[in-house]
C-alpha positions in Angstrom: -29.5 -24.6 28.5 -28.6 -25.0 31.9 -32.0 -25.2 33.2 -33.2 -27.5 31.0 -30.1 -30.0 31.7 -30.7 -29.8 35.3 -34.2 -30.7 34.9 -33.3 -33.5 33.0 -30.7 -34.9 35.3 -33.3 -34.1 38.3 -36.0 -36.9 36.7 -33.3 -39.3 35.8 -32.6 -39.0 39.1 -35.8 -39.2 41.0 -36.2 -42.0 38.6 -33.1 -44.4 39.4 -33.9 -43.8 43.1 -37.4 -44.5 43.1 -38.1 -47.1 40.2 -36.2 -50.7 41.9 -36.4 -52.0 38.2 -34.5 -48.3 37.1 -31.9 -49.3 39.6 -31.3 -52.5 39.1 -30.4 -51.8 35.4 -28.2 -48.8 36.5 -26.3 -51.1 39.1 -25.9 -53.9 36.7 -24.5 -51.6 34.0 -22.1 -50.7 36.1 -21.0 -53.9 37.6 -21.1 -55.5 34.1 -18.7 -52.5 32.4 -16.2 -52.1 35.4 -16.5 -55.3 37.5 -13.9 -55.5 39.9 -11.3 -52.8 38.1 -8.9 -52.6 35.7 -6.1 -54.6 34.9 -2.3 -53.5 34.0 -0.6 -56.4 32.0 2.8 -56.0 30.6 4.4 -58.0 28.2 7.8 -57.0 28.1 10.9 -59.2 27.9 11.7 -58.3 31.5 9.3 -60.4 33.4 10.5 -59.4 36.7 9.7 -55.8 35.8 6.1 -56.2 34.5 5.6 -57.9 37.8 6.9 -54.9 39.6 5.2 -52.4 37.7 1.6 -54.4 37.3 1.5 -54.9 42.0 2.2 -51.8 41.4 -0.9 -50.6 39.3 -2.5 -53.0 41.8 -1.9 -51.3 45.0 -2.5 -47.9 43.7 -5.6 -48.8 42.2 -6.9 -50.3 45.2 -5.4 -47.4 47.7 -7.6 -45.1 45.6 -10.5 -47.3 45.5 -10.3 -47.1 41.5 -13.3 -49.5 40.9 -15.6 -48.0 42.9 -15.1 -44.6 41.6 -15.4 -46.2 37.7 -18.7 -47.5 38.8 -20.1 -44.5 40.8 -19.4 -42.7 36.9 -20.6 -45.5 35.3 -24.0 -44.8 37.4 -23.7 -40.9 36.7 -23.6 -41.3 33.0 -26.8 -43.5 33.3 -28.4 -41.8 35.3 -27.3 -37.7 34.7 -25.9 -38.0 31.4 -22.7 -37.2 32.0 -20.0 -38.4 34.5 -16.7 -35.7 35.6 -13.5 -37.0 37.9 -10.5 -34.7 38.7 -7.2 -35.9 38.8 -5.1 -34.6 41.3 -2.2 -35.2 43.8 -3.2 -37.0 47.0 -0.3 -36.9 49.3 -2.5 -39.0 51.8 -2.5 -42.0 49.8 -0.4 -45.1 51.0 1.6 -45.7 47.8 4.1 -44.0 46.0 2.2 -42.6 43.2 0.2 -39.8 44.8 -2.5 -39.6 41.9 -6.1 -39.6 42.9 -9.2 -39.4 40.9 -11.9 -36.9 42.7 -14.8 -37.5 41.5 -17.2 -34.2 41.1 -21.4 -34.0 40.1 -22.5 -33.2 37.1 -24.3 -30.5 39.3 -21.2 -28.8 40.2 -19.6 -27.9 36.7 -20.8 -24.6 35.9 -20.0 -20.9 35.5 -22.4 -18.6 37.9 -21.2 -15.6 36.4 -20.7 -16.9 32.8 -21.3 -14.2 30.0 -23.3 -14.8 27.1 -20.9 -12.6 25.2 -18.8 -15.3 25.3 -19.1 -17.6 22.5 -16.5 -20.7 23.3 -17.9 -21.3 27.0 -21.0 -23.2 27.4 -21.9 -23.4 30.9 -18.4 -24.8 33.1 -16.3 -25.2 29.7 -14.4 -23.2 28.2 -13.3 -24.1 24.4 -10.3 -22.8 22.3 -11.2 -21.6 18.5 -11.2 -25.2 17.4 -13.7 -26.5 19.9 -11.3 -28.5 22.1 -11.9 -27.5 25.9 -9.4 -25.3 27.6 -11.0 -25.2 31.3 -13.7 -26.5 33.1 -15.1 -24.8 36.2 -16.0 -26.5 39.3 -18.4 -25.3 42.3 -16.4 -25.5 45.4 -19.7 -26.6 46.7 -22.8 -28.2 45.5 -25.7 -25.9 44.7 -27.9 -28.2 46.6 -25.9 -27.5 50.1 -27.1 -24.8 52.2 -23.6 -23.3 52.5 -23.9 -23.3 48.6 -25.9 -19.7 49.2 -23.5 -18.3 50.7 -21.5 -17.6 47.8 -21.0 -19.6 44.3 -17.2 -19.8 44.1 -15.8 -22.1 41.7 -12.3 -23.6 40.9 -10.6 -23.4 37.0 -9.7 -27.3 36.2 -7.3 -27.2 33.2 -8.8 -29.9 30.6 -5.7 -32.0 31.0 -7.0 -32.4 34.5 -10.6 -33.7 34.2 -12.3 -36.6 32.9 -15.8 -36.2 31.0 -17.7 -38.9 30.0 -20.5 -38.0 28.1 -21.9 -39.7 24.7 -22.2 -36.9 22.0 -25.6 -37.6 20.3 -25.5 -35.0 18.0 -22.9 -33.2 15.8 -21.0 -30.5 17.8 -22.4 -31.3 20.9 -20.0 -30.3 24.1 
C-alpha cells in the first residue's frame, strides 16, 4: 500500500542521514556504479564522425549534469527503493540537443484521487491489459511542501517519458 511504502522509504531515509556508516555505503555505491558518467564510443569506419558525434555526447552530457543525476538515482534506489527521472525538452540548455533528465522523488508519483475500482493502476501507474505501464502520475509538488496542502495536482507522464528504476523482488511486482 501506499502507506506502508512511504513508511518504508521514511526509515531508509532517516537511516542514510543519520547512520555515517549507512552513508558512506550509499555514497560509495553510487560513485562506484556511475563514477564520472557515461561514455559514447563509436566504432564506425568514419573516424571523423565518431569524434563528432562522441564531443558531442560529451558536452550534452555535461550541460545536463548527467553524472550527477545518475548518482543522486543511484542513492534513491538505495535508499527509497526506487529511483524516477523525466525526460523532457530543455530549451535552456547550451547544446543542440535540448533533452534533459528531471529527476522526480519517489514521494511524488502518486494518484490522490486514484480509484480502487480500478484494477491496472497501482498508486501513480497506470498499466495496459498486459501489465506494461501506460502513464505515470506526478505531484506538481511534493507532499512534504506546505504549498503541497493547498491542492494535490498532478501531471500524466507517458511511460515513454520516465525512467523507473526499481529491482522487482517478487513475481508481478510493479
Amino acid at each position: 500500500s501506499a502507506e506502508v511504502r512511504r513508511v518504508l522509504r521514511n526509515r531508509a531515509r532517516y537511516e542514510v542521514a543519520n547512520n555515517s556508516y549507512a552513508r558512506g555505503i550509499t555514497l560509495t555505491l553510487a560513485n562506484d556504479v556511475v563514477g564520472t558518467g557515461p561514455r559514447l564510443q563509436l566504432l564506425t569506419d568514419d573516424s571523423d564522425a565518431n569524434g563528432r558525434i562522441e564531443q558531442a555526447f560529451m558536452q550534452w552530457s555535461k550541460a545536463v549534469g548527467l553524472a550527477e543525476k545518475l548518482r543522486t538515482m543511484r542513492l534513491a534506489r538505495a535508499s527509497d527503493g526506487e529511483a524516477f527521472g523525466i525526460l523532457t525538452s530543455n530549451p535552456a540548455l547550451s547544446t543542440t540537443i535540448q533533452l534533459d533528465l528531471r529527476l522526480v522523488e519517489a514521494d511524488q508519483v502518486c494518484t490522490p484521487d486514484l480509484l480502487r475500482a480500478d484494477p491496472n493502476a497501482i498508486d501513480g501507474i497506470v498499466f495496459d491489459a498486459a501489465g506494461n505501464p501506460t502513464e505515470y502520475h506526478v505531484l506538481r509538488e511534493h507532499p512534504g511542501d506546505a504549498r503541497a496542502l493547498s491542492g494535490r495536482e498532478y501531471d500524466r507522464v507517458p511511460a515513454e517519458s520516465m525512467i523507473h528504476w526499481f529491482r522487482a523482488d517478487r513475481p508481478g511486482q510493479a
